[in-house]
C-alpha positions as CSV (number, residue, x, y, z in Angstrom):
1,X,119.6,189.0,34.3
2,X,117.1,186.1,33.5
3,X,120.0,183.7,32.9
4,X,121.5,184.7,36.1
5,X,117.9,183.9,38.0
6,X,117.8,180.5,35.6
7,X,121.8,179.9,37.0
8,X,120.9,180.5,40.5
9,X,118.0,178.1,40.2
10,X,120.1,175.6,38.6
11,X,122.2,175.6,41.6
12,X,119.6,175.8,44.2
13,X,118.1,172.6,42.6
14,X,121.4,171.2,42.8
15,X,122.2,171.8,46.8
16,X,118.6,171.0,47.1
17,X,118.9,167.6,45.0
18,X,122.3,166.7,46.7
19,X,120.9,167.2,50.4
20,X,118.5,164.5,49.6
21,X,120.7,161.9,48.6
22,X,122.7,159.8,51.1
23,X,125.6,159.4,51.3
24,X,126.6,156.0,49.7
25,X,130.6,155.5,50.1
26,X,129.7,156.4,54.5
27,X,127.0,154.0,53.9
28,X,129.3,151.1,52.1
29,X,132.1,152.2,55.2
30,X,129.6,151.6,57.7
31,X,128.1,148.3,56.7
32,X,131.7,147.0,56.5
33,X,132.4,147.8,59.6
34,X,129.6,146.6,60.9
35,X,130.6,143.2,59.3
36,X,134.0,143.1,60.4
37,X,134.0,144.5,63.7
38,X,130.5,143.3,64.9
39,X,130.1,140.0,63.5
40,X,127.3,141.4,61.5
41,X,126.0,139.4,58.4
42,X,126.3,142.0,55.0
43,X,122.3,141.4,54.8
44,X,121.6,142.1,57.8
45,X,122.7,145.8,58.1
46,X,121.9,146.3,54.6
47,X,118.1,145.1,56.0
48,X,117.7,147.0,59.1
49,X,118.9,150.3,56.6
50,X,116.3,149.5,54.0
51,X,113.8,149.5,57.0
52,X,114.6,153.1,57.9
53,X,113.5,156.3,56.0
54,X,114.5,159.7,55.4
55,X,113.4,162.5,57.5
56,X,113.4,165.8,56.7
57,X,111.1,167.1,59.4
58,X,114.0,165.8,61.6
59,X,116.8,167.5,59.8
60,X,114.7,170.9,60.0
61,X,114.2,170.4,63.4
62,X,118.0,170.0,64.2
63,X,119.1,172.4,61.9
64,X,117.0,175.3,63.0
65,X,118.5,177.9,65.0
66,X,116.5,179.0,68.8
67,X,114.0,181.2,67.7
68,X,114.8,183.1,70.7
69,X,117.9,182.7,73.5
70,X,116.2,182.0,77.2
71,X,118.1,183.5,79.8
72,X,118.2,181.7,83.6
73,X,114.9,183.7,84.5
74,X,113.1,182.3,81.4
75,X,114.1,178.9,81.6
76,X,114.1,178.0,85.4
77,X,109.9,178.6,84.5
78,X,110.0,175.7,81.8
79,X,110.9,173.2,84.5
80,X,111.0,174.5,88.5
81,X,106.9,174.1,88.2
82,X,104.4,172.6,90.5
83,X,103.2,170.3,88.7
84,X,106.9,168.9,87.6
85,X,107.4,169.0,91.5
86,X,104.6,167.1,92.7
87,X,105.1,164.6,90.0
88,X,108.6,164.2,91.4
89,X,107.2,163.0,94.8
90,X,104.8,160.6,93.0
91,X,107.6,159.0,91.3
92,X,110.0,159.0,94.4
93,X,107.5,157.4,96.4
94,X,106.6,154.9,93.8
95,X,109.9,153.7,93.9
96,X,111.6,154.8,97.1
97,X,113.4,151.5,97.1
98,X,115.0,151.3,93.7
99,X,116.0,155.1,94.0
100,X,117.8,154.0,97.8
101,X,119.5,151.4,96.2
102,X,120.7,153.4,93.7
103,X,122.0,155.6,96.8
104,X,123.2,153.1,98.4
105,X,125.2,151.3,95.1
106,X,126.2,155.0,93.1
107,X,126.3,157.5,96.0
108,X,123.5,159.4,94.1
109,X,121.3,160.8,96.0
110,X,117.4,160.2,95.4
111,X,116.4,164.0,94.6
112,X,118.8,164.1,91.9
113,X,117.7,160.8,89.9
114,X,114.4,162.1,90.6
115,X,115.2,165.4,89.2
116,X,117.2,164.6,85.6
117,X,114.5,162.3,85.0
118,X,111.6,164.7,85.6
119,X,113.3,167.5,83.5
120,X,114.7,164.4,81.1
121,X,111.0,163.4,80.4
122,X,108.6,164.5,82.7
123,X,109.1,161.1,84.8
124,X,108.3,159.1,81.0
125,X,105.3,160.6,79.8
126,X,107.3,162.8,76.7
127,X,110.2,160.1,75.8
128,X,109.9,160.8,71.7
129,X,108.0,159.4,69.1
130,X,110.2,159.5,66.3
131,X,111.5,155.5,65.5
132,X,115.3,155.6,66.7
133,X,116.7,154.3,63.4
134,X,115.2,157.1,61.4
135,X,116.7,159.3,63.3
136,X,120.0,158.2,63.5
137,X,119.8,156.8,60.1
138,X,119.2,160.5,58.4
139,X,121.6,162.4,60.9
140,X,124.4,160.0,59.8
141,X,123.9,159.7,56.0
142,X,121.7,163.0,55.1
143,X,123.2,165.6,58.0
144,X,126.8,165.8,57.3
145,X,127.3,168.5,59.6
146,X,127.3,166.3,62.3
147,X,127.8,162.7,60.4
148,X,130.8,161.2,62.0
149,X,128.8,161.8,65.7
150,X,125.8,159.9,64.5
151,X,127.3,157.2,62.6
152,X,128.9,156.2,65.6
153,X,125.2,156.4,67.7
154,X,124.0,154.4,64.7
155,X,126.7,151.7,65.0
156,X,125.8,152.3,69.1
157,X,122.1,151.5,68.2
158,X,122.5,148.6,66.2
159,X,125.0,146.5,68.9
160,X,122.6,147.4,71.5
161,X,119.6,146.2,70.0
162,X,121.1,142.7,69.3
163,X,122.6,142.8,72.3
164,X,119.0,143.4,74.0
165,X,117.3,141.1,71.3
166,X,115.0,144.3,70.1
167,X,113.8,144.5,66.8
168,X,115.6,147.8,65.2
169,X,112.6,149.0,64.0
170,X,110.6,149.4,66.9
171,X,111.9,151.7,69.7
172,X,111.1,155.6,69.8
173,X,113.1,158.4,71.2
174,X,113.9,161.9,70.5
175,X,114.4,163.3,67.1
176,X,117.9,163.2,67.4
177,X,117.6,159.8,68.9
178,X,117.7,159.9,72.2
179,X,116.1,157.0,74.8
180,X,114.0,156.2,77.2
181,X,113.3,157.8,80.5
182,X,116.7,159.3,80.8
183,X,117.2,159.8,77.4
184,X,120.1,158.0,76.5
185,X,122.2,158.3,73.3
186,X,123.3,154.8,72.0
187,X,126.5,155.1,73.1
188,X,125.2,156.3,76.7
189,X,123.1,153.2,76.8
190,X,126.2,150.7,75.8
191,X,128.3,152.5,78.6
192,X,126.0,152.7,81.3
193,X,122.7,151.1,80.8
194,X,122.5,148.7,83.7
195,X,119.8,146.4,84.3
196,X,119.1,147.3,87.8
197,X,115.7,144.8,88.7
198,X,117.9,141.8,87.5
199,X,115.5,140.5,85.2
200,X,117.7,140.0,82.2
201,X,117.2,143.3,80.0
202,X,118.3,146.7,80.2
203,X,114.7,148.3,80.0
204,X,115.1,152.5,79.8
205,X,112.1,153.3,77.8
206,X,109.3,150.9,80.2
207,X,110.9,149.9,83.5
208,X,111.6,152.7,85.9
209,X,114.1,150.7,88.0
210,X,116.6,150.1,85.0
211,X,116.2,154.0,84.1
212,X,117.1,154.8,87.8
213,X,120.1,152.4,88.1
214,X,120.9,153.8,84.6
215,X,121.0,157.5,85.3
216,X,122.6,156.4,89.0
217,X,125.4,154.7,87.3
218,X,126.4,157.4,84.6
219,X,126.0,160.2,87.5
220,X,129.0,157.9,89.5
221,X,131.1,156.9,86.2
222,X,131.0,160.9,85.7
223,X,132.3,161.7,88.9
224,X,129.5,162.2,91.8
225,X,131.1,162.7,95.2
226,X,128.8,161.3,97.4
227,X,127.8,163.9,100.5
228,X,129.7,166.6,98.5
229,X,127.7,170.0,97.7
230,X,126.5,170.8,94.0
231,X,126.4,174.7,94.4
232,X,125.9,178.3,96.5
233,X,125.1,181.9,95.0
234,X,127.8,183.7,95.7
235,X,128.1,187.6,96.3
236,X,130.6,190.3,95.9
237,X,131.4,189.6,92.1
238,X,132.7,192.7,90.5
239,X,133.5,193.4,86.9
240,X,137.3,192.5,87.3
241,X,136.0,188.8,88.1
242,X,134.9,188.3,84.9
243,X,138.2,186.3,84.2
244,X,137.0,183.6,86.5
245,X,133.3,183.5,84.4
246,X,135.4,183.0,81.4
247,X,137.8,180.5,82.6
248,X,134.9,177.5,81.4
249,X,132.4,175.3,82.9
250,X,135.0,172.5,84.7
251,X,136.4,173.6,88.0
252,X,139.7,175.0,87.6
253,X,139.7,177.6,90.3
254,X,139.9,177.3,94.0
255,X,137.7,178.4,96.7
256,X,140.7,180.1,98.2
257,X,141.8,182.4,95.3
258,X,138.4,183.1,94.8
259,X,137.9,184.3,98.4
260,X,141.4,186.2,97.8
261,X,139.7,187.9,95.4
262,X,136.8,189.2,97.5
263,X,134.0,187.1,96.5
264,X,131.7,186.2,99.4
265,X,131.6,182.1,99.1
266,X,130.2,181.5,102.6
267,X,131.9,179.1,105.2
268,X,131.9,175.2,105.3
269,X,134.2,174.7,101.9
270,X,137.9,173.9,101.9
271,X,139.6,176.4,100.8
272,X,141.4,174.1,98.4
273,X,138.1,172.8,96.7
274,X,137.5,174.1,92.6
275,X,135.0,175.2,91.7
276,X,134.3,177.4,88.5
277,X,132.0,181.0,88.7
278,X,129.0,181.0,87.2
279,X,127.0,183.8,85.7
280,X,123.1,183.8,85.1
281,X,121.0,186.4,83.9
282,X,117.5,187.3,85.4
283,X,114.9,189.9,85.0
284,X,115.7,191.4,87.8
285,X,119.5,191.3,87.5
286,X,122.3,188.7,88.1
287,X,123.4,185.8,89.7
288,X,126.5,184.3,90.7
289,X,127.1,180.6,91.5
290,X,129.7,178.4,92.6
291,X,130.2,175.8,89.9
292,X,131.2,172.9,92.2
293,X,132.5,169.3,90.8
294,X,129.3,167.8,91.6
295,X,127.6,171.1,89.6
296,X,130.3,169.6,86.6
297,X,129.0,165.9,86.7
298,X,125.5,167.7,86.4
299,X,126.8,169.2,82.8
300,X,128.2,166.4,81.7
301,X,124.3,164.9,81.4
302,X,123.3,167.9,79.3
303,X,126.6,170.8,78.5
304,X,124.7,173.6,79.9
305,X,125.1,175.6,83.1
306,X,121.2,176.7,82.9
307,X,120.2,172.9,82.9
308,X,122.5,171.7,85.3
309,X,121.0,174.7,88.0
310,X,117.6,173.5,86.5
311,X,118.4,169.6,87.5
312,X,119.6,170.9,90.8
313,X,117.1,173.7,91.9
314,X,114.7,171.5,91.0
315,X,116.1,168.5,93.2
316,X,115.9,170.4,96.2
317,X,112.4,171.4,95.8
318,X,111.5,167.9,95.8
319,X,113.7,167.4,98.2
320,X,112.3,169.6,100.3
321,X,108.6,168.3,99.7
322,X,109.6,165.2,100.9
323,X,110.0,166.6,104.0
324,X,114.0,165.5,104.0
């Protein structure tokens, strides 16, 4: 038995021991490409790497399960509050004309912007303070669970900071290394980062008007219909509709066959618009929601039906504060 425990051990040192170590061949693979696809000097990406460190408190932190799954009634509290509300009208009015340009250029409406960025990072104040290259630099090399995603955010990270001029080192973001006021990935940022005040830079993590544009411009290369509706509870959902809950998150089905089916989706849609039927659970029971294709674009910010009725509840009560 002791030289089981003493076995065990052995290898627990060993997973241990091995979970530490980077991985050295992905490391070699991604300098060269780096060098050869980039235009990057060999000592220059072997110099930014030896800049960045190892974090475990960031591997625990996106390794560790929920403590505890929210359902809709739980989570709306975290972000349709007061305070993130009238904090929403400070920022709209402090920049009512960036946010109706962006209107005028994406076809995003104000409330929404407003809205990602409020739940994003409570309008800047909580935009990370873990340096970006740690971040990516342990997920890629010392997470292989999800290596292949954040090599390519790392590769993301390092054109975009030559491209901007920024010293690697220096920018902060989320523990798994998102940015800035909208918190972009890397990737996000080289996509649709725009540089909305036209002074030379695409500025997400200081300069609200670039966040704005930013957000604007990803919400329109993700498919915003402009003037179209986002979503409407529905009634009159019975147990045999659960086919339409599980057909997924992108619309699929149409407002017709899901009037057909007796569900109650009020007037003013075309009966030939998708939509997919979402379910939310509440204390008190639950509810049912058309999953329009503006509700989609929503998800495609954050893949989560709970967040994208978070984005858009709370839009509307700023919205609504606004007096508009």
């Amino acid at each position: 038995m002791k030289k089981l425990f003493r076995y065990l051990g052995i290898i627990g040192f060993t997973i241990t021991s091995a979970s530490l170590l980077a991985d050295t061949g992905k490391i070699d693979a991604f300098t060269d490409k780096m060098v050869s696809e980039h235009g990057f000097k060999r000592s220059e990406v072997t110099g930014i790497l030896k800049q960045a460190q190892r974090r475990q408190d960031i591997i625990d932190k996106i390794s560790k399960p929920a403590e505890r799954t929210l359902n809709w009634g739980q989570y709306r509290k975290i972000f349709l509050t007061e305070k993130r509300t009238s904090q929403g009208i400070e920022f709209w009015r402090r920049n009512s004309k960036a946010l109706k340009d962006a209107e005028r250029k994406y076809g995003v409406p104000p409330q929404i912007i407003v809205s990602i960025i409020g739940i994003e990072t409570f309008y800047g104040r909580i935009t990370g303070k873990d340096r970006v290259l740690d971040a990516l630099y342990t997920l890629a090399f010392y997470y292989p669970k999800r290596s292949k995603f954040f090599i390519g955010e790392l590769e993301s990270y390092l054109v975009l900071t030559r491209e901007e001029k920024m010293d690697p080192a220096k920018p902060k973001g989320s523990y798994a290394g998102a940015m800035g006021l909208g918190q972009f990935m890397p990737s996000s940022y080289l996509g649709y980062a725009v540089d909305f005040d036209g002074d030379g830079k695409r500025d997400i993590w200081n300069n609200e008007v670039d966040a704005i544009g930013s957000v604007a411009n990803y919400f329109a290369r993700h498919g915003w219909s402009k003037g179209k509706p986002v979503t409407r509870q529905v009634t009159g959902v019975k147990p045999g509709h659960q086919k339409f809950i599980e057909a997924g998150m992108k619309p699929s089905i149409s407002i017709a066959e899901l009037r057909k089916a007796g569900i109650d989706t009020g007037g003013g849609l075309p009966g030939k618009m998708l939509s997919s039927l979402i379910e939310l659970e509440t204390e008190a029971g639950k509810e049912f929601w058309l999953g329009l294709p503006n509700f989609y674009t929503i998800t495609r910010y954050n893949h989560s039906n709970m967040y994208a009725m978070a984005a858009y509840q709370l839009s509307e009560r700023i919205r609504l504060k606004m007096g508009l």
